[in-house]
Every structure is written in structure tokens, then in C-alpha cells.
N, C-alpha and C positions, 0 to 999 in steps of 0.2 A: 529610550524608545517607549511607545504609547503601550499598556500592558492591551496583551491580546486577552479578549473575551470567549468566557467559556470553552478553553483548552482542558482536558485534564488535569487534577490537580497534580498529578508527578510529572507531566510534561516539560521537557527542558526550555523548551521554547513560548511558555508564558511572559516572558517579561521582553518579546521582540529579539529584533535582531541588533547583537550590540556590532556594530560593522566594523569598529576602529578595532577590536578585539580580534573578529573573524578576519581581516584584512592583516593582523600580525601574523596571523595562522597559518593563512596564504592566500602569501603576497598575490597570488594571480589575478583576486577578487580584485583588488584596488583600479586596475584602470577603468570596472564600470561601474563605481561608486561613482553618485552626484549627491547632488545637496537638492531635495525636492522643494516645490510650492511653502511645504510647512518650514522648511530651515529646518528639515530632518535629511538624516541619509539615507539612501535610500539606491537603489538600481534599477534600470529598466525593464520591467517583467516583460514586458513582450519582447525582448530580446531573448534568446533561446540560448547564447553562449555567457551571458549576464547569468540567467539562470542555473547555468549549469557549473560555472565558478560559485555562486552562491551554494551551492549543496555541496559541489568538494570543500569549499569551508566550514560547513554547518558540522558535515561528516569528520573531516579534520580536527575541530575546535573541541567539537563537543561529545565523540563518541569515538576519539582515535584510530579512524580510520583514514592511511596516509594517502592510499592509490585508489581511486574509483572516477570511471568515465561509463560513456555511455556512447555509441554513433552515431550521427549527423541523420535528423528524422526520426528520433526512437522517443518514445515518454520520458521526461524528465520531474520525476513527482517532488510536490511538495512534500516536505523531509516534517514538519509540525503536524501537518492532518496524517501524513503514512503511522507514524509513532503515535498517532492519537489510538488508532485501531486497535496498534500491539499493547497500548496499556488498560484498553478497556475487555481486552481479550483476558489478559491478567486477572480483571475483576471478574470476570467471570467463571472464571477457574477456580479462584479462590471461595467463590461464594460455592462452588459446585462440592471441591473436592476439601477432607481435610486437612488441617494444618500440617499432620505425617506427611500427609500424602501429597502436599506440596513442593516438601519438599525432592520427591525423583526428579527427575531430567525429565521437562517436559519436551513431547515433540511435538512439531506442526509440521501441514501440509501446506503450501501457499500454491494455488492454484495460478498460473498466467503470472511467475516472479517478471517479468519482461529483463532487457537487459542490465536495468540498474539491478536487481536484485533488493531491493530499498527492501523489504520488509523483513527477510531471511535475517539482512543484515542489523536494523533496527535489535528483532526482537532477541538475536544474540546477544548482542549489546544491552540493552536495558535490562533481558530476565537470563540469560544464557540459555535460552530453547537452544535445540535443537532442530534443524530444517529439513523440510526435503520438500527443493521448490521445483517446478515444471513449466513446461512452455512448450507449445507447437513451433516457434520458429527458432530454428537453428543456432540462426546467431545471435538470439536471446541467450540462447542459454550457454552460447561459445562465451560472449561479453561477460556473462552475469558471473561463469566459471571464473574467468579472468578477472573479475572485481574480488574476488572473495580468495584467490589460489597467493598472493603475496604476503598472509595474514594468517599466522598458524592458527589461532580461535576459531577464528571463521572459517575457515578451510579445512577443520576439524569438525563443527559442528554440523556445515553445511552440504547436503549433498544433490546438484543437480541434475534432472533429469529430461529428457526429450520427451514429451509426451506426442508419437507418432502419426497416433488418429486424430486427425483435427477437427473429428468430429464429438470426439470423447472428453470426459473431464478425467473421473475414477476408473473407469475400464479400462483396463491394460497398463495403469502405471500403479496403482494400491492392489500388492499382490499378496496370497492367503499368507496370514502368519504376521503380517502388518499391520502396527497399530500406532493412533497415532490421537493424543488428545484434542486436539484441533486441527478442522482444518478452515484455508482463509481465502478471499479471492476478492479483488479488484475488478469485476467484469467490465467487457466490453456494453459499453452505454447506447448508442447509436443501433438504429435500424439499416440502417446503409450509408455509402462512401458519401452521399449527396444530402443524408441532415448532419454527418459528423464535419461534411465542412464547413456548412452552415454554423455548425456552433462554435466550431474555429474561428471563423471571419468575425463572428456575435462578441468572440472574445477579445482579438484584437483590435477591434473599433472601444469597445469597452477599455480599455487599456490604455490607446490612443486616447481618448478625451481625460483620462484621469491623469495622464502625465503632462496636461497642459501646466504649462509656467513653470518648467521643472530647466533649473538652471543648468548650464552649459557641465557636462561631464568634467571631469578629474585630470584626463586627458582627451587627445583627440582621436582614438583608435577609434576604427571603422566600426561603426553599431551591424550589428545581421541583420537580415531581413527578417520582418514579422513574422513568427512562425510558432505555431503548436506540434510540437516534435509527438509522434503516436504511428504506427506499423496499423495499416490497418486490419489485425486484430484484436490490437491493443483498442482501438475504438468502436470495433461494429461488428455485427454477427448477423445471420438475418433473423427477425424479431427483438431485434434490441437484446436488453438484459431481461427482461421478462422472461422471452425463449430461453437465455442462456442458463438462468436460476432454477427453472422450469426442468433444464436437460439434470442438471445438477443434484436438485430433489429427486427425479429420478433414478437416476445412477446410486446416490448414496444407499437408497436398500439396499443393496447387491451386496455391501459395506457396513451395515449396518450394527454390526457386532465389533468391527475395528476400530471407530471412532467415536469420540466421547460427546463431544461438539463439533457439528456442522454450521461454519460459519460464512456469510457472503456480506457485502457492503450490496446497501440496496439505494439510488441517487432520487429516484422520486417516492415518495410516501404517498403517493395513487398504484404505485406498483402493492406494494404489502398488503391487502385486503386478497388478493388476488394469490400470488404466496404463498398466504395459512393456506389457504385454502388448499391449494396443492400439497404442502406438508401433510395436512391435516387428510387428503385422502391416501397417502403417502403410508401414514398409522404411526408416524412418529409420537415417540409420546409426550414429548415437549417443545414449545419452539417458544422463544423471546425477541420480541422489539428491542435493540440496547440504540435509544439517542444518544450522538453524541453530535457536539457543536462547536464550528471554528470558527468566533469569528462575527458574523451576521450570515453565516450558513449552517444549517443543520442538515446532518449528516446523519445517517443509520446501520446497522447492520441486523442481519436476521440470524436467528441461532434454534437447530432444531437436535433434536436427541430422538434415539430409537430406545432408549434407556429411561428406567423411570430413576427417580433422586437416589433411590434404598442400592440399585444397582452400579448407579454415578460415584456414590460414596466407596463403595466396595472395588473401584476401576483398576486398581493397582493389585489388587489379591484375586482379578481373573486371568488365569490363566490360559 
């Protein structure tokens, strides 16, 4: 497979997907393997149960995880860009804290884990964090329990919570006496149901022309229908993610002394000027740009501290 451009360099998934490998892994992947335009293998991404066989093998193959699903309609995340996050989160930690001090048991917060739980689960996996993820909808976090409850690591490490107020991020789920060296969030992107279907439909016409000339499947099982699986709070909030980043900065005062790094994925870079700006009347005392890029897309996150470096350093000897 064609090596993927600017992944992480510790990412597993720099050198593509070896299919015939994943497909030993499980078996289930095999009936929506084809052979594409290039005479590579390849599956039909806008098929929604293609996709979500590819991630039980990706999870399977490559980071031992045997049981994980997700239900019919929920986000199914790409498993290369989710593990891009948790390993640039790592460099940031390491640049922050020292080498002692790398070594405790780090925790994180994942803001909005949805049902897959993909980042909890990731960042157990590649660093052994420690999690403690949240979600306003229910059976996110019923699912998310149930992906992680067959698997003593994960199910040791991990601990799920309902976050009540759907209108809160840290209020009412970060309680006094709680600390946690990162926290991390996937926001809702979309300002309403009617541009998040819009960029659905934008994806699947995109998708459709790039699978022209893609030869006959492996078998003949029924393809699903075109679909972007997303709860709509997994996609929209009202004000998009600006409002939602916006509520977040906010909140994190309140917190301010618990958490080492404040961390969010931010999807446009006309959003961030806007941001500091927020943090920055906020009184954080630092906040970072980290690029990072999959691909022919560049991606970002923002990272702010109420702590200045002298304090950051000392983060394990306060008490």
C-alpha cells in the first residue's frame, strides 16, 4: 500500500492498510474488500458497515482489541487520524513534563468519547493512560462501557461517565480533588442539522466519483446505503464548534488548578485567531497551535494551561 503522508512518526498506520493481513485478522472484513481503479485493495468508504469491519480489524490486528461495535447511525472514526491526536498529545506532555515525571500514570479527560470510545481506547493502548471519558447521550456511553467491559486493561483503566447537563462540558463531571493531566475533545463541527447534512451528502457525492472504475467486490453481499453515521450531537451544537470551544474555555477556570493541559481538535484554522483570543482573556498562561496532518488534510488542535512552565514542571509534587 501507497505510504500515507505526514502521519506521525510513531503511528501504526503510516505504511496504509495491509488488507490481506487485516482480513486474516478478521475474517468479517473480507466480503467488502475489492480490488480498486489502481489494482490496489481497497473497500468502499462510503459504505458505513465496510467501514466499520475495517476498524474491528484495524483494532484487532493492531492493538488487540477483540470485541468492539458501535450502533446503526452512531460516528464511526477513522482509527489513523484518532491515534494521530493521542500521539501528538504524548509529545506534548513529554516536552511539558520531566523525564521522572513521565514516567506516573498519566490521566486524561476525553470530552464527547461517543460510542466507539476510540480515543480512551487508543491512548490505553499505545501509552497506558488512564481515562475518564463522558458523553451526554446515554447509550454512548452504555456502548462505549460495553466496548471496553470484555478487556481487563481497558476496563481497568477506563472509567465512563454520563455527563447530565448537556449543556455543560466540566461542570458537574470534574469534581474537587480531581486531576487530570490532559484533557481532549472531538467537538461537534456543524452549526445546525441542515449544514451537518449538507456536508454529509458533500461527502458522499465525493466518495461516489472517486470509487468510479472500482471493480466488481470479492463477493456479492448487499452494499448499505450511503451513510455518515453521527447522533446529532456528535455533529452540531448551536454555533458550531466555535460556541462549543468558546463554552469550554470557559468552564476550564472553574478548573483551573486540576488540569495540566486543556486540549480540543479545532477543523478550521479561521476558527483559532478567535480562540486565543478567548483563552487569552480567559488569563491562561499558555496556549499552543499543535499541526498535525493526514494525508492532503491538515488538521490542528489548541492547548492552553492556567500554569506557567516552573509550575507545569513541578505538576506531580502538588499536592
Amino acid at each position: 500500500m501507497a505510504l500515507k503522508q505526514n502521519l506521525h512518526p510513531k503511528n501504526r498506520h503510516n505504511n496504509g492498510y495491509d488488507f490481506l493481513a487485516l482480513c486474516q485478522s478478521s475474517p468479517t472484513l473480507t466480503p467488502y474488500v475489492h480490488t480498486n481503479k489502481y489494482q490496489n485493495l481497497s473497500i468502499d468508504f462510503a459504505d458505513p458497515n465496510a467501514v466499520k469491519a475495517l476498524n474491528q480489524a484495524l483494532l484487532k490486528h493492531h492493538y488487540h482489541v477483540n470485541q468492539w461495535d458501535i450502533p446503526q447511525g452512531y460516528l464511526c472514526p477513522p482509527i489513523p487520524g484518532r491515534v494521530d491526536y493521542i500521539h501528538y498529545l504524548a509529545d506534548l506532555l513529554s516536552k511539558t513534563l520531566s523525564e521522572t515525571s513521565m514516567k506516573h500514570r498519566i490521566s486524561v479527560l476525553d470530552i464527547g468519547t461517543g460510542a466507539s470510545c476510540i480515543y480512551p481506547i487508543l491512548g490505553q493502548r499505545e501509552y497506558q493512560w488512564n481515562f475518564t471519558c463522558s458523553d451526554i447521550d446515554p447509550i454512548a456511553i452504555k456502548v462505549a462501557q460495553q466496548n471496553i467491559s470484555s478487556d481487563k486493561r481497558l476496563k481497568k483503566a477506563i472509567t465512563c461517565k454520563l455527563q447530565k447537563e448537556s449543556t455543560q462540558v466540566f461542570n458537574s463531571l470534574v469534581q474537587p480533588g480531581e486531576r487530570f493531566e490532559l484533557t481532549m475533545c472531538n467537538p461537534p463541527f456543524h452549526r445546525s442539522l441542515a449544514e451537518a447534512t449538507k456536508g454529509s451528502t458533500r461527502k458522499v457525492k465525493n466518495l461516489a466519483a472517486n470509487k468510479k472504475g472500482m471493480k466488481a467486490p470479492l463477493n456479492t453481499s448487499k452494499t448499505a446505503p450511503l451513510n455518515f453515521g453521527g447522533q446529532n450531537a456528535e455533529l452540531w451544537c448551536p454555533g458550531g464548534e466555535v460556541a462549543f470551544i468558546n463554552n469550554m474555555i470557559k468552564e476550564s477556570k472553574r478548573i483551573q488548578n486540576q488540569v495540566l493541559w486543556f486540549t480540543c481538535l479545532v477543523s478550521k484554522k479561521d476558527h483559532i485567531s478567535q480562540l486565543k483570543l478567548s483563552i487569552k482573556k480567559s488569563n491562561a498562561k499558555q496556549v499552543k497551535i499543535i499541526n498535525m496532518a493526514q494525508g492532503q488534510k491538515i488538521s490542528r488542535f489548541i492547548a492552553w494551561s492556567f500554569l506557567d512552565e516552573a509550575q507545569q514542571k513541578n505538576w506531580f509534587d502538588i499536592t
